[in-house]
Every structure is written in structure tokens, then in C-alpha cells.
RODO-2510 file (C-alpha; in nm, 4 decimals, decimal comma):
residues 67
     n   res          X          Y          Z
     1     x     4,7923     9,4849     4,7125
     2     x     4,7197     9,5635     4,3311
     3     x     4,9108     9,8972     4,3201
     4     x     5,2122     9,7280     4,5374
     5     x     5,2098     9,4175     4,2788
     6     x     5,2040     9,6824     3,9467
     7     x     5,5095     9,9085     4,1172
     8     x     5,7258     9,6443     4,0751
     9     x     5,6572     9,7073     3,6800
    10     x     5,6086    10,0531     3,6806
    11     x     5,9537    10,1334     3,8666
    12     x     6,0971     9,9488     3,5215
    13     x     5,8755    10,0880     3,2577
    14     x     5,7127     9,8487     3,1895
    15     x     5,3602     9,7867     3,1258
    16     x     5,2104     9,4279     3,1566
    17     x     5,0957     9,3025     2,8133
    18     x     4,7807     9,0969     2,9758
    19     x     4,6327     9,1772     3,3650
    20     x     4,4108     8,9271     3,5472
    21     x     4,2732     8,9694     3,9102
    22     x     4,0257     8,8618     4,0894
    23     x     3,8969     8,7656     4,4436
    24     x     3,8483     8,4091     4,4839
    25     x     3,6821     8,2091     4,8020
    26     x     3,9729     7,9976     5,0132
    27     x     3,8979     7,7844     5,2866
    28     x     4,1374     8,1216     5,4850
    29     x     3,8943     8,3243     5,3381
    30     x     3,8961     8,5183     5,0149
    31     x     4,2294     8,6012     4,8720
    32     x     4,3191     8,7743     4,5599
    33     x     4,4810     8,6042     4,2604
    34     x     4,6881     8,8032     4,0225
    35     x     4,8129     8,7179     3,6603
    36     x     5,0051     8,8943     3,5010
    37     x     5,2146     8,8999     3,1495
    38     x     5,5003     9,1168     3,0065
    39     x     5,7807     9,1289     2,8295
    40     x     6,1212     9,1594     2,9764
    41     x     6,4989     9,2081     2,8747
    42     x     6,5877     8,8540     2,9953
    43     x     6,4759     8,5702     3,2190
    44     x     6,7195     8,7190     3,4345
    45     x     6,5473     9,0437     3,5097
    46     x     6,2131     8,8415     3,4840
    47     x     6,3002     8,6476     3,7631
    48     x     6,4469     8,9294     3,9629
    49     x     6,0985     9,1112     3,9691
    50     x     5,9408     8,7834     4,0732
    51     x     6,1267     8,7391     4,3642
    52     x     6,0877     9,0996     4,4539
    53     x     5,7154     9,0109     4,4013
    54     x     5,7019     8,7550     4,6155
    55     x     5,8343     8,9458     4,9509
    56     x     5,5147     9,1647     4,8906
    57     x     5,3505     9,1298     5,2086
    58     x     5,0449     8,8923     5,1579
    59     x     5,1732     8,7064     4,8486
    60     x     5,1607     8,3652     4,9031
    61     x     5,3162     8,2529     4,6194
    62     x     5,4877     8,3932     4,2594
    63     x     5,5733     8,1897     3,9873
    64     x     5,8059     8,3110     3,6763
    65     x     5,8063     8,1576     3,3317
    66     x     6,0250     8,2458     3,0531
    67     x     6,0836     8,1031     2,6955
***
């Protein structure tokens, strides 16, 4: 999932200022959580690659902030 997650920032050149993963126990199971931090043109485009993000298969959840 890691390499389908970073794609989304690669295809845009850009390069996540701060990357956090880890596994973590669920009551589903273990599941992976993913932070991560860059800088974008606008909250526009920041959102975009959210929701393209999110409709990764096996991402429960995405959530965008912005200044």
C-alpha cells in the first residue's frame, strides 16, 4: 500500500516533507496508518490528491488539512 500511497506524490513531484507509518493492532486486525506532510500549490490541489488517496484500495479513511 506504501508505494501506491507515495505515487500519488511522486506523479506531482513532490516529495513529502515528514513520513510516518506504521502497523498498528485493530480489533479487524492490524492495519497500517500513514502520515504524511508536504507542501502543495494550493488547498485545492491538496485536496485533490487526498481524494485520489482515499479511492486507494484499503484506505479507510484520508483526511486533508491546509492553512
Amino acid at each position: 500500500m506504501l508505494p501506491r500511497v507515495l505515487e500519488h506524490f511522486a506523479k506531482r513531484s513532490l516529495v513529502p516533507e515528514r513520513w510516518l507509518s506504521r502497523r498498528v493492532a485493530a480489533e479487524e486486525g492490524e492495519r497500517l496508518e500513514v502520515e504524511a506532510e508536504a507542501m502543495m500549490r494550493d488547498s485545492d490541489h491538496a485536496h485533490y490528491v487526498g481524494r485520489c488517496i482515499a479511492q486507494i484500495p484499503g484506505v479507510f479513511g484520508c483526511v486533508v488539512l491546509t492553512d
